[in-house]
N, C-alpha and C positions, 0 to 999 in steps of 0.2 A: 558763598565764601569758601575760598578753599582751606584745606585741611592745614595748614601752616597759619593763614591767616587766623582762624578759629585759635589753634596755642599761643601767636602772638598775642591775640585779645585775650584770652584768660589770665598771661602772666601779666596784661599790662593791666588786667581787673583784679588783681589780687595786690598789684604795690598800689593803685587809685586808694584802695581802703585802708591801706597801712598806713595810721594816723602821726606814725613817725617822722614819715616825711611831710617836707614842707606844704606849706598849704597850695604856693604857684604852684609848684612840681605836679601836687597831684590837680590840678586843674586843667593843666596842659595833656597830664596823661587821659584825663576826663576827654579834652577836643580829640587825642589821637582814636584812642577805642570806639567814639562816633564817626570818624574819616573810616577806620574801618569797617563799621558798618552800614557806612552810605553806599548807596546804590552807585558809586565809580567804578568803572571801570576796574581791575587787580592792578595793573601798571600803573596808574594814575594814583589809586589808593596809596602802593607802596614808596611812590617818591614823596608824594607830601607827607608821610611816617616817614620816612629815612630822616628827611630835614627836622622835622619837628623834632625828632629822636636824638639828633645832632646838637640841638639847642639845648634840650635838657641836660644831655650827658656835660655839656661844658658849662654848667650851673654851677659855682663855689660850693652852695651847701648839698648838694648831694653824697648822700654819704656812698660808701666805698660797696656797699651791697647792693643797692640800689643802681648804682653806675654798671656792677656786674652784670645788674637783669636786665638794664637798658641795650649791655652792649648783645647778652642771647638774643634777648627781640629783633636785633638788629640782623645779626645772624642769622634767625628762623625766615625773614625776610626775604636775605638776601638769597637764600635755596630753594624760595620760592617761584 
């Protein structure tokens, strides 16, 4: 796992545990931090997290900090 992917997973392992957000929210963020650590491919890895990423950020109850860390992740990503 390269070094981007590694910080995307830690931020997305630090909102999974924050009991604030919704229960779906962090289930989903549960499926992505596993896609990150399946044996695909990096390009393969990061389109199915882009989309999934995509889904959550246009979630209603998402709140406004959360959306924030969604949209880094997405960013760290994408410079990957």
């Amino acid at each position: 796992m390269t070094d981007k992917l590694k910080e995307a997973s830690e931020i997305l392992i630090e909102l999974e545990d924050d009991s604030s957000i919704p229960k779906n929210i962090r289930q989903k963020l549960k499926s992505i931090i596993e896609t990150l650590r399946s044996g695909e491919d990096n390009s393969t890895k990061v389109s199915k997290v882009f989309q999934s990423l995509e889904e959550i950020s246009e979630d209603p109850n998402l709140d406004p900090y959360t959306r924030t860390q969604i949209m880094n992740v997405s960013g760290i990503l994408e410079s990957n």
